[in-house]
C-alpha positions in Angstrom: 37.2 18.2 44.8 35.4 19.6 47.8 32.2 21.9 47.0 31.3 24.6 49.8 27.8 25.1 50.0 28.0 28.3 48.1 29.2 26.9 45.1 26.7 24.2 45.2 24.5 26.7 45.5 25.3 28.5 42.8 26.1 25.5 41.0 21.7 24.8 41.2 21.0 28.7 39.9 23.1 28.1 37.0 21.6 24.8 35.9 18.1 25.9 36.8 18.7 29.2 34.6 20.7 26.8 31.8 17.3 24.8 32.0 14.8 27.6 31.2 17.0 29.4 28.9 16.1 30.7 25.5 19.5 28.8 24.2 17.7 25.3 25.3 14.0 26.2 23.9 16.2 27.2 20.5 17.8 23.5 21.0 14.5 21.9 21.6 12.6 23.7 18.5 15.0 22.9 16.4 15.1 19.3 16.8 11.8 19.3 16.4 11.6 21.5 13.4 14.2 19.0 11.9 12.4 15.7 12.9 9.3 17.3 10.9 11.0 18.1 8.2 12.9 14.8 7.9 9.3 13.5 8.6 7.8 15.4 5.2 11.0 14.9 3.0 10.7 11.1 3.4 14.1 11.1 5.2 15.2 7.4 6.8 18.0 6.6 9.0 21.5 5.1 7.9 20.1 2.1 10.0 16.9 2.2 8.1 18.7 2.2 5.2 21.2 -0.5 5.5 18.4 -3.0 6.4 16.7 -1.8 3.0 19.8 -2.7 1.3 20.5 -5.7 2.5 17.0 -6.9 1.8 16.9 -5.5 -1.9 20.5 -7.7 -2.2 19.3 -10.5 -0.7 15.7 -10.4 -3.2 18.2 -9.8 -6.4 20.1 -12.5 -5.3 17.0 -15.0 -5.3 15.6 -13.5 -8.4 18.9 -13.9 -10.4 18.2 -17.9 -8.6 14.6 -18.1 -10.3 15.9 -16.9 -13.3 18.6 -19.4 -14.2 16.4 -22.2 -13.0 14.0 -21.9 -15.8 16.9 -21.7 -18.2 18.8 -24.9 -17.0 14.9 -26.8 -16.9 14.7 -25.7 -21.1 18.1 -26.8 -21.7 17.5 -29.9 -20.0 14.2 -30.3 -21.9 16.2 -29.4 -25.4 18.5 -32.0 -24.7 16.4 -34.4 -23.9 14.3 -34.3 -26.9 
C-alpha cells in the first residue's frame, strides 16, 4: 500500500497523540497498581508455581524413600535376630 505524505503525516499526530493520551497513562497506572497489589497479596506466577510444585513432588517423593528405608533396615534386623 502506497502512503502519501499526508497520511504519513497524519499517521505521526495520531500515534504521538495515542502516546500522551489519558487512555495510555490509565493502561500504565493500572499495571502498576496491579503489580503492587499482586506484590502485597503474595501473588506468584503460574511459572513460579509450577516449579514449587514440582519441587514439593519431587521432596515427597524422597521422603516417602527415607521412610521405607528405616522400615526395611528393622525388618531386616527382626529377622535376623
Amino acid at each position: 500500500m502506497i502512503q502519501t505524505k499526508s497520511s504519513k503525516n497524519t499517521n505521526a499526530k495520531l500515534s504521538e497523540f495515542a502516546a500522551h493520551s489519558p487512555l495510555q497513562d490509565f493502561a500504565r497506572n493500572s499495571r502498576a497498581t496491579l503489580s503492587s497489589k499482586a506484590t502485597k497479596r503474595d501473588w506468584v506466577t503460574q511459572k513460579d508455581f509450577d516449579c514449587h510444585a514440582e519441587f514439593l513432588l519431587l521432596t515427597r517423593k524422597k521422603m516417602s524413600h527415607l521412610k521405607v528405608k528405616p522400615a526395611v533396615t528393622e525388618e531386616m534386623r527382626f529377622r535376623g535376630s
